[in-house]
C-alpha positions as a Markdown table, in Angstrom:
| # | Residue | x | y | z |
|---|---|---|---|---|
| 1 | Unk | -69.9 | -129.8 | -28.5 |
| 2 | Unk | -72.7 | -128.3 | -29.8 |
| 3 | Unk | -75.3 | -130.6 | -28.7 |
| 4 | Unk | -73.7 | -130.2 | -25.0 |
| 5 | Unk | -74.4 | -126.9 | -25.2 |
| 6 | Unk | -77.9 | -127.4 | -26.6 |
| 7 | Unk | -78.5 | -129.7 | -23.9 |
| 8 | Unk | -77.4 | -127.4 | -21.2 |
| 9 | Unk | -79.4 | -124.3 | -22.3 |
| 10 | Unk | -82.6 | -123.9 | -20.6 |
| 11 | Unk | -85.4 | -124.1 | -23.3 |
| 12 | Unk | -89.1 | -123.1 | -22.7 |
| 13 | Unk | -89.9 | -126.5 | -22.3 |
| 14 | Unk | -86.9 | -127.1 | -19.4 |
| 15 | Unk | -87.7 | -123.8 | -17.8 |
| 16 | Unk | -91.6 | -125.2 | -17.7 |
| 17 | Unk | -90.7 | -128.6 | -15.8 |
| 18 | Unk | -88.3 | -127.1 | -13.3 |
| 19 | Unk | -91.9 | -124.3 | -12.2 |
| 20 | Unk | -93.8 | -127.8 | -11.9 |
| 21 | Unk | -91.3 | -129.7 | -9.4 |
| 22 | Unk | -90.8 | -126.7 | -7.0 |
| 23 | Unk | -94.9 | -126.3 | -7.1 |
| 24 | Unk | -95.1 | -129.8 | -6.3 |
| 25 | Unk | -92.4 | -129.2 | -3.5 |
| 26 | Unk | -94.1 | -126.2 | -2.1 |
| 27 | Unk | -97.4 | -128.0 | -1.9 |
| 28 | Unk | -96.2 | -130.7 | -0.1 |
| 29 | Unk | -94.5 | -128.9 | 2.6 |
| 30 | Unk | -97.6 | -126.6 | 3.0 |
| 31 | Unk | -99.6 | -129.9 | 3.7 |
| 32 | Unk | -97.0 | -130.9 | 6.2 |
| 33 | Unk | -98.8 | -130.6 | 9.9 |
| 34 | Unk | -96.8 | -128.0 | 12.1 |
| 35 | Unk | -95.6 | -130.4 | 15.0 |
| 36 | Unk | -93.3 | -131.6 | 12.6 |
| 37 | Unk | -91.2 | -128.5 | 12.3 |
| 38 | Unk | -92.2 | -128.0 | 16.4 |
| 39 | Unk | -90.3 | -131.3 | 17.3 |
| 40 | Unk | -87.4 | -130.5 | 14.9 |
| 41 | Unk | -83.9 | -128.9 | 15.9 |
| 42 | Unk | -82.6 | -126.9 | 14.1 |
| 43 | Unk | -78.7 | -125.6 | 14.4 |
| 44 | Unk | -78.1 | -122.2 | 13.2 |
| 45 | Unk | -76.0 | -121.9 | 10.7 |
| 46 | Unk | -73.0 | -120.9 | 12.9 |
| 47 | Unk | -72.9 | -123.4 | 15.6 |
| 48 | Unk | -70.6 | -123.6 | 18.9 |
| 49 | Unk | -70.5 | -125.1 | 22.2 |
| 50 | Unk | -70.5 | -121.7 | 24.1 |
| 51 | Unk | -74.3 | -120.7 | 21.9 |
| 52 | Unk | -75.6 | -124.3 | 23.0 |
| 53 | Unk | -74.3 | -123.6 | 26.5 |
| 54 | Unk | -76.2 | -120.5 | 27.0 |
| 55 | Unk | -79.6 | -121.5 | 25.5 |
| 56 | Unk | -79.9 | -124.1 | 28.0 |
| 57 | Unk | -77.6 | -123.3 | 31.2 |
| 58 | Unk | -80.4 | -122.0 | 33.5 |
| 59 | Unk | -77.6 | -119.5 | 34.7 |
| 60 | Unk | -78.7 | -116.9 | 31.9 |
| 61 | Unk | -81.9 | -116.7 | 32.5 |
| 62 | Unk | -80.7 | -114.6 | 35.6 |
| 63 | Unk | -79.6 | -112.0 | 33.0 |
| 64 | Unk | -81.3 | -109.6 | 31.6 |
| 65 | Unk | -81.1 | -108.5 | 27.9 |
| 66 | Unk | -78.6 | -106.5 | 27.0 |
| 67 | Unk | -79.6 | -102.9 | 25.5 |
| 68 | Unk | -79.8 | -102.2 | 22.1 |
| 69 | Unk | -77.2 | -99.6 | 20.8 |
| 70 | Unk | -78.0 | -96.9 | 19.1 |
| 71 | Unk | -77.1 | -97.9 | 15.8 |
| 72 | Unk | -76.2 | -101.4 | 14.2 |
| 73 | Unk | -73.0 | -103.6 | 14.5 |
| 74 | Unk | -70.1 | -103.1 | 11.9 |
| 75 | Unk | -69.6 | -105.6 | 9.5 |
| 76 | Unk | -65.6 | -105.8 | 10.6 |
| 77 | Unk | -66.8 | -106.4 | 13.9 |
| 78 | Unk | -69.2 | -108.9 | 13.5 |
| 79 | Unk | -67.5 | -110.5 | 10.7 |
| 80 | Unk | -64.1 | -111.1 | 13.2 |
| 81 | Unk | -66.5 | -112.8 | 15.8 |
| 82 | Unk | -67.6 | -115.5 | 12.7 |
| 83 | Unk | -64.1 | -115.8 | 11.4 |
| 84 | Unk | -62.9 | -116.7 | 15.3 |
| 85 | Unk | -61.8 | -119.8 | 16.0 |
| 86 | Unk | -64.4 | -122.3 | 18.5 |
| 87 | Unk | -62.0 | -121.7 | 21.0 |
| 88 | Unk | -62.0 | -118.0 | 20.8 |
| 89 | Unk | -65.7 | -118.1 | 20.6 |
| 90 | Unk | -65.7 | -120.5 | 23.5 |
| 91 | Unk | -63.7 | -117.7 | 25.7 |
| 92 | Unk | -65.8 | -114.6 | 24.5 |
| 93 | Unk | -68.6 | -116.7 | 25.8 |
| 94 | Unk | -67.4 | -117.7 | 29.3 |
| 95 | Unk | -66.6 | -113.7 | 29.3 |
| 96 | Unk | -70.0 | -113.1 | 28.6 |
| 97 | Unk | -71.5 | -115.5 | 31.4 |
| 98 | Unk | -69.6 | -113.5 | 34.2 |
| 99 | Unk | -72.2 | -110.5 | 35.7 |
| 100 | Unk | -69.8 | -107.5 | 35.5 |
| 101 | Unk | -72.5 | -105.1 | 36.7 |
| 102 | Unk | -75.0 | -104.4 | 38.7 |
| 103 | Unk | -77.4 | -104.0 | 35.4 |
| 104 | Unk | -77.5 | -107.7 | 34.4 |
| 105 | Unk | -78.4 | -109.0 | 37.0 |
| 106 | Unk | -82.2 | -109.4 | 38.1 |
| 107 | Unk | -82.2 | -108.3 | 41.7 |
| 108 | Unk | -86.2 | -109.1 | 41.9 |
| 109 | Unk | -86.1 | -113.0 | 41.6 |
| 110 | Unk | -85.4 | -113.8 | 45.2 |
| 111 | Unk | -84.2 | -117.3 | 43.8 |
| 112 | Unk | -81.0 | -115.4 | 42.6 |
| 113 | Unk | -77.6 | -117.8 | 44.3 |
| 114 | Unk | -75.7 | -116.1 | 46.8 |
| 115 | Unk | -72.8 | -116.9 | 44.5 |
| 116 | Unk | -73.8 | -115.1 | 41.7 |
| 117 | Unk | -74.5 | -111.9 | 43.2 |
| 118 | Unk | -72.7 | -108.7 | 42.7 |
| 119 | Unk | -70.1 | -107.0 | 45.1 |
| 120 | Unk | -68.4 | -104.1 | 44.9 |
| 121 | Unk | -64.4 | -104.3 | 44.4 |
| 122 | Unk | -64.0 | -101.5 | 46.4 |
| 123 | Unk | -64.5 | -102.7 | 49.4 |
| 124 | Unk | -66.7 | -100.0 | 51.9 |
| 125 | Unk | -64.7 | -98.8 | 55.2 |
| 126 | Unk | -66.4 | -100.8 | 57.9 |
| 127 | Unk | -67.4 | -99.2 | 60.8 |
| 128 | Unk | -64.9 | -98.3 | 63.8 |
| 129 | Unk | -65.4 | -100.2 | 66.4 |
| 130 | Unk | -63.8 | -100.0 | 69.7 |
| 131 | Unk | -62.4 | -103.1 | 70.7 |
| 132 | Unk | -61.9 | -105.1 | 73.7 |
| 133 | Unk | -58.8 | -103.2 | 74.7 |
| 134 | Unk | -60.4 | -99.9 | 74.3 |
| 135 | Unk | -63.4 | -100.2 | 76.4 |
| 136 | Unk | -63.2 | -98.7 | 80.1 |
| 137 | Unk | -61.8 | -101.2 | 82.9 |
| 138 | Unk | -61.8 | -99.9 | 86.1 |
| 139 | Unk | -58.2 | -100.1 | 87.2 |
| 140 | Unk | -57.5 | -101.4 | 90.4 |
| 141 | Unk | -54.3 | -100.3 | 91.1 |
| 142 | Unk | -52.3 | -98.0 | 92.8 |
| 143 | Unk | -53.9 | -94.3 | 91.6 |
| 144 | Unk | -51.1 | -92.7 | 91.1 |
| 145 | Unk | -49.3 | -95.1 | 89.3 |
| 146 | Unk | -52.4 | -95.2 | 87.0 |
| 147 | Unk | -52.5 | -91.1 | 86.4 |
| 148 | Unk | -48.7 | -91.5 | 85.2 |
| 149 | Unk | -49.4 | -93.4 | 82.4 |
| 150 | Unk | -52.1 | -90.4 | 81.5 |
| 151 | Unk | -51.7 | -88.2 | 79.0 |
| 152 | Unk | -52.1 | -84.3 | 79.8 |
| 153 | Unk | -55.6 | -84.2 | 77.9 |
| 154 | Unk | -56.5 | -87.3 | 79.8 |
| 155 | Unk | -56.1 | -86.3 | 83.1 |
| 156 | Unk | -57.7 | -82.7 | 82.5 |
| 157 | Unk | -60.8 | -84.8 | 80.6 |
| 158 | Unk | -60.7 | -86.9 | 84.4 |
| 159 | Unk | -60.4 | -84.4 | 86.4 |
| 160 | Unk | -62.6 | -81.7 | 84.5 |
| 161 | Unk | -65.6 | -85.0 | 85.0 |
| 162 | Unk | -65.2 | -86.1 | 88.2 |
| 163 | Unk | -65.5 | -81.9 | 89.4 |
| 164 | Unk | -68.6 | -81.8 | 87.0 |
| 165 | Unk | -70.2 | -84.4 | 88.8 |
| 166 | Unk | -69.7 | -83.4 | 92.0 |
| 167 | Unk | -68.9 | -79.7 | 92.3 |
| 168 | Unk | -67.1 | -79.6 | 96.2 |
| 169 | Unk | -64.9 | -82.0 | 95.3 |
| 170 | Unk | -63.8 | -78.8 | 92.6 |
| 171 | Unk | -63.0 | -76.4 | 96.0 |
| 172 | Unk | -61.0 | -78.9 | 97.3 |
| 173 | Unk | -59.0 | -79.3 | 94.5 |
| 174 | Unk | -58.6 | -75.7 | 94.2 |
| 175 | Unk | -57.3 | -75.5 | 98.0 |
| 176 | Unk | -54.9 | -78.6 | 96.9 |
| 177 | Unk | -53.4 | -77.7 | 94.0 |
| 178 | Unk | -49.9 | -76.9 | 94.0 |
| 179 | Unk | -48.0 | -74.1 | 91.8 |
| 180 | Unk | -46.2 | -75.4 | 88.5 |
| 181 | Unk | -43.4 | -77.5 | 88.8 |
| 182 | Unk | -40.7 | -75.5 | 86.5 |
| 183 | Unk | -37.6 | -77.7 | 87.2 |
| 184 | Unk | -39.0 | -79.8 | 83.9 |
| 185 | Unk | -38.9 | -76.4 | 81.9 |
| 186 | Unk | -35.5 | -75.3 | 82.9 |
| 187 | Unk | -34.1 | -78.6 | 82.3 |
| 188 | Unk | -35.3 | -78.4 | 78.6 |
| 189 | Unk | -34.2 | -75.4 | 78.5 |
| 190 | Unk | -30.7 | -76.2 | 79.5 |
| 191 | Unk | -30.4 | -79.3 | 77.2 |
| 192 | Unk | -30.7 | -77.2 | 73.9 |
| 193 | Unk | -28.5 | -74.4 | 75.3 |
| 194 | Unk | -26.3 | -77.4 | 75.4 |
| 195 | Unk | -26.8 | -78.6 | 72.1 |
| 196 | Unk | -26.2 | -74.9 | 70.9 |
| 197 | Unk | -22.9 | -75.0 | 72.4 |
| 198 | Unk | -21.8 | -78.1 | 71.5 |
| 199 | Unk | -21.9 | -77.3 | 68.0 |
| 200 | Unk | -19.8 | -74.3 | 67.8 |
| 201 | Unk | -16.4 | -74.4 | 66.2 |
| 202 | Unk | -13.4 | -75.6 | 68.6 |
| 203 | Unk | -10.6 | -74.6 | 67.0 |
| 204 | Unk | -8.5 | -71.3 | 68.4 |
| 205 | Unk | -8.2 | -69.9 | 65.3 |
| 206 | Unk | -12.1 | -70.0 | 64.2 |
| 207 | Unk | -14.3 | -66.9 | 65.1 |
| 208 | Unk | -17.5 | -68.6 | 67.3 |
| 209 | Unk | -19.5 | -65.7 | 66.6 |
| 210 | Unk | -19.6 | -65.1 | 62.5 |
| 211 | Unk | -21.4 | -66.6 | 59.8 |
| 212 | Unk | -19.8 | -70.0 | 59.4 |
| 213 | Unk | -20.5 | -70.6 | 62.9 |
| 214 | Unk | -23.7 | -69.3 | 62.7 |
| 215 | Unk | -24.9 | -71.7 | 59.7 |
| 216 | Unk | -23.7 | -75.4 | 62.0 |
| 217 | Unk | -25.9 | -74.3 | 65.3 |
| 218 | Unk | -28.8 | -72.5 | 63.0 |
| 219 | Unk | -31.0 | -75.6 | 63.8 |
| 220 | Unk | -29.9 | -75.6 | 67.3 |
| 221 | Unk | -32.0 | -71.8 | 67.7 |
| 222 | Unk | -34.5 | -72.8 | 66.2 |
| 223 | Unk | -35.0 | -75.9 | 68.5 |
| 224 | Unk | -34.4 | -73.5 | 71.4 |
| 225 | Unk | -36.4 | -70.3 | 70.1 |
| 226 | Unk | -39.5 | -72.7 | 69.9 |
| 227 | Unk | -39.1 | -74.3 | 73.2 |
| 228 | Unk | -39.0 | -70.8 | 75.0 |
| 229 | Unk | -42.2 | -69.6 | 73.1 |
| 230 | Unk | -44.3 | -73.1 | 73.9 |
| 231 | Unk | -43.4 | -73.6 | 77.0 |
| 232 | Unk | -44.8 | -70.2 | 77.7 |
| 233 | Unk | -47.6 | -70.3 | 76.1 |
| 234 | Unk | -48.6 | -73.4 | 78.3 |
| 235 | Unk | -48.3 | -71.6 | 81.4 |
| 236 | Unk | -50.2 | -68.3 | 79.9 |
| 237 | Unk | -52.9 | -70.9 | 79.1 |
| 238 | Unk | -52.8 | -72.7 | 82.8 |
| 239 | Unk | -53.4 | -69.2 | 83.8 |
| 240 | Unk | -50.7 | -69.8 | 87.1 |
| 241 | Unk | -49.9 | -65.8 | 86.6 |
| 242 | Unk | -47.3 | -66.3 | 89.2 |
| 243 | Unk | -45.8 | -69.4 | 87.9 |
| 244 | Unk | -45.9 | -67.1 | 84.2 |
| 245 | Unk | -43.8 | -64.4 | 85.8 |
| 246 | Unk | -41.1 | -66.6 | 87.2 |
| 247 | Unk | -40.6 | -68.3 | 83.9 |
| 248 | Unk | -40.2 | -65.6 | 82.3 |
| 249 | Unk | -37.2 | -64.5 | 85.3 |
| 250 | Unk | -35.8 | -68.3 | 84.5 |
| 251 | Unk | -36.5 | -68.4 | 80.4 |
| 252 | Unk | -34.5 | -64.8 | 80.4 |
| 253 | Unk | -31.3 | -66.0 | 82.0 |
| 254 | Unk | -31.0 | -68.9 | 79.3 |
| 255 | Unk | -32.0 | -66.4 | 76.2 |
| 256 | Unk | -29.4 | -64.2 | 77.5 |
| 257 | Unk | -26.7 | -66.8 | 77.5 |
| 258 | Unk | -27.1 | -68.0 | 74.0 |
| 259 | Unk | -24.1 | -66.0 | 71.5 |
| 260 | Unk | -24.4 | -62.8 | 70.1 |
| 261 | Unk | -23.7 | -62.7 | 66.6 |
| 262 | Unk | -21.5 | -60.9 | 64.1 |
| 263 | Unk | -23.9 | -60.4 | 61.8 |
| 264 | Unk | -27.1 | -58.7 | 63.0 |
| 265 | Unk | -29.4 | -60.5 | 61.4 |
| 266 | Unk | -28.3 | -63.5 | 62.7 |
| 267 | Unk | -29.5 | -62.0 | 65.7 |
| 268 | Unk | -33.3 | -62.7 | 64.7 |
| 269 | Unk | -34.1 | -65.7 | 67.2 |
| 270 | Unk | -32.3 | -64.3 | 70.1 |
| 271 | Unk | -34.8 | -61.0 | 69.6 |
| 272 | Unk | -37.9 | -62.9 | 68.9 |
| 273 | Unk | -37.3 | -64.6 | 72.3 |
| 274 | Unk | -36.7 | -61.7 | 74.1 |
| 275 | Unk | -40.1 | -60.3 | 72.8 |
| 276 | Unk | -42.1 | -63.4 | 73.3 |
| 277 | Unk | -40.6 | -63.3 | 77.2 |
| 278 | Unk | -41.8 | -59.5 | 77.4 |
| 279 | Unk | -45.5 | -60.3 | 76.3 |
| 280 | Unk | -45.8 | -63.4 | 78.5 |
| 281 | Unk | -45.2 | -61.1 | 81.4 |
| 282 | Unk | -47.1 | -58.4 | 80.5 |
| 283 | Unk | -50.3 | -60.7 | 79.8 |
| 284 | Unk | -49.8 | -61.8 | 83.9 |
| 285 | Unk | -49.3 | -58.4 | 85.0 |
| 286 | Unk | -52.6 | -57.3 | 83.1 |
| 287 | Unk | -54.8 | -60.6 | 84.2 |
| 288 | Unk | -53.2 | -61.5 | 86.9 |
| 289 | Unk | -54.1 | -60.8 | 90.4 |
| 290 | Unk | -50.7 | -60.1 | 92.0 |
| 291 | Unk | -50.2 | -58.8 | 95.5 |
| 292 | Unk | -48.1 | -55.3 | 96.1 |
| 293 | Unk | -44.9 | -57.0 | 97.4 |
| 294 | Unk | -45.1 | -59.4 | 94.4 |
| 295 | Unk | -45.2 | -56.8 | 92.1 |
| 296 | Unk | -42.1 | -54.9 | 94.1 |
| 297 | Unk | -40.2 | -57.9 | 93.7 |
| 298 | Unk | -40.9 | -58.0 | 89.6 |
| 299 | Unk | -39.8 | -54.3 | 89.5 |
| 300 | Unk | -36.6 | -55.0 | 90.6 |
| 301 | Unk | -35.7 | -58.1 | 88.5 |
| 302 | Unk | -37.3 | -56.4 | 85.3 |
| 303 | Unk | -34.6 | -53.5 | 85.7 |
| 304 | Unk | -31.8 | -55.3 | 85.8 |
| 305 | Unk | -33.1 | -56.7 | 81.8 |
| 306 | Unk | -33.5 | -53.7 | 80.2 |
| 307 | Unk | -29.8 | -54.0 | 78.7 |
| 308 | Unk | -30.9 | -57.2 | 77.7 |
| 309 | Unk | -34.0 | -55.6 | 75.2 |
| 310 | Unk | -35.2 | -52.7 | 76.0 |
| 311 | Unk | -39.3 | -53.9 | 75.1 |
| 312 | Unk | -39.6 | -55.1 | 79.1 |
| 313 | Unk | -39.8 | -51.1 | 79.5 |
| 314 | Unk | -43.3 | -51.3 | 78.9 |
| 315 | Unk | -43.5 | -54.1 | 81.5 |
| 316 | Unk | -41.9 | -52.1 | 84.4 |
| 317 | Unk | -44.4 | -49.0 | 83.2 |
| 318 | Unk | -47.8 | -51.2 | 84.2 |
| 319 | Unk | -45.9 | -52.0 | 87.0 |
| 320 | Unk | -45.5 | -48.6 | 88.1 |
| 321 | Unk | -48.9 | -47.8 | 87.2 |
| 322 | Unk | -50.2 | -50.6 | 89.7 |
| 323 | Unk | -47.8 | -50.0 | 92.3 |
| 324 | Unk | -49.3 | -45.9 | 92.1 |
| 325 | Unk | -53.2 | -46.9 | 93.0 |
């Protein structure tokens, strides 16, 4: 045992012969010429298909380098990338070879593939286009069966271009143009009146005028509160101060007919048409043109409402007003 151990101890003489060989090794490979190590390969010392792939798939050398971070990789990090299976590596690597964004990709080598260039997921709105449908025909049938199918903005944009164009076609139609048809209005009109009525209780023995009643045609006021006050408004737009008045005459009637209810505030909708009837007819009265027996003729309708609300007073006082110059 003890010469084992004196033969494995390193003595001066051992520790002398061991310098000499790896002098002589150094020497030799300094003397080696440099193609030598040129035309070797050499693997590094982790080695996978994926790091073979991209040293010589051309595909990379459309990438650019990845920037440096800021500070260095973490051991766990790096360490779990050498501890991963070929397999894993392989995957990481095929991630690696797809151009995510914009910034690896070199946009000046005009060599890049279509294929490999970047789009956008998010796809840009392209832009509208009118299409075959949409683009003017000239119709070439009966006229009036093509202004039918016209909506009211349409046929004021046609008409409004045509009487651009050629201004005495504009007097004609002035000379032409008939008053407001109001048999439309009144039938609307009459159809949610309906609808009020229709959903009132029945039953002998159930007030029609209290709260429960009140609460199943609610809607059904609304519905005809709003129709009263649009319809109107059209006409005050179309400026037909005439065709104003005599709604208002027609609008009143059907206001008037709608219940009276128990509880006043309940009452709301009925009022709010009665006032929105009153300013349509004093807006005509102020704008309009009206001739004296037109104006005699409003007088005496507009007294017989003032039981109805008594706001139309102030109607029947610009009447009297006009009817005094």
């Amino acid at each position: 045992m003890e010469q084992e151990a004196m033969h494995g101890a390193v003595t001066p003489e051992r520790e002398r012969r061991i310098r000499a060989a790896l002098a002589d090794v150094t020497a030799r490979t300094t003397a080696m010429p440099s193609e030598v190590f040129l035309g070797r390969k050499h693997w590094p010392t982790t080695w996978s298909p994926d790091m073979e792939f991209k040293r010589n798939s051309s595909f990379h050398s459309l990438l650019r380098t990845p920037p440096k971070t800021s500070g260095p990789v973490s051991a766990p990090k790096l360490g779990a990338i050498l501890r991963s299976s070929p397999r894993k590596r392989l995957l990481l690597g095929e991630v690696e070879r797809i151009p995510l964004t914009p910034e690896k990709i070199d946009f000046s080598d005009i060599s890049t593939p279509e294929k490999f260039k970047i789009t956008s997921p998010i796809k840009s709105t392209p832009p509208m286009k009118k299409s075959r449908l949409e683009k003017l025909t000239k119709f070439s049938g009966p006229i009036d069966a093509a202004l039918k199918g016209l909506s009211r903005t349409q046929l004021i944009s046609v008409i409004k271009n045509i009487t651009y164009t050629h201004p005495e076609i504009e007097e004609e139609i002035r000379r032409e143009m008939p008053t407001p048809d109001l048999a439309p209005l009144e039938e609307r009109l009459s159809y949610l009146k309906l609808n009020i009525f229709k959903s009132l209780p029945t039953s002998r023995l159930t007030s029609i005028t209290d709260s429960p009643a009140y609460s199943r045609v609610a809607t059904h006021l609304d519905a005809f509160k709003k129709c009263v006050v649009e319809q109107g408004k059209i006409l005050v737009e179309s400026q037909h101060w005439e065709s104003v008045i005599r709604y208002v005459f027609l609008a009143w009637t059907y206001v008037r007919a709608t219940p009276v209810w128990d509880n006043e505030p309940h009452n709301t909708q009925r009022i709010q048409c009665f006032k929105a009837l009153t300013n349509f007819c004093m807006s005509a009265l102020k704008k309009g043109d009206l001739s004296q027996d037109f104006l005699i003729d409003v007088q005496d309708k507009l007294q017989g409402m003032v039981t109805d609300n008594d706001d139309i007073q102030t109607c029947l006082k610009h009447i009297q007003g006009q009817l005094q110059v």
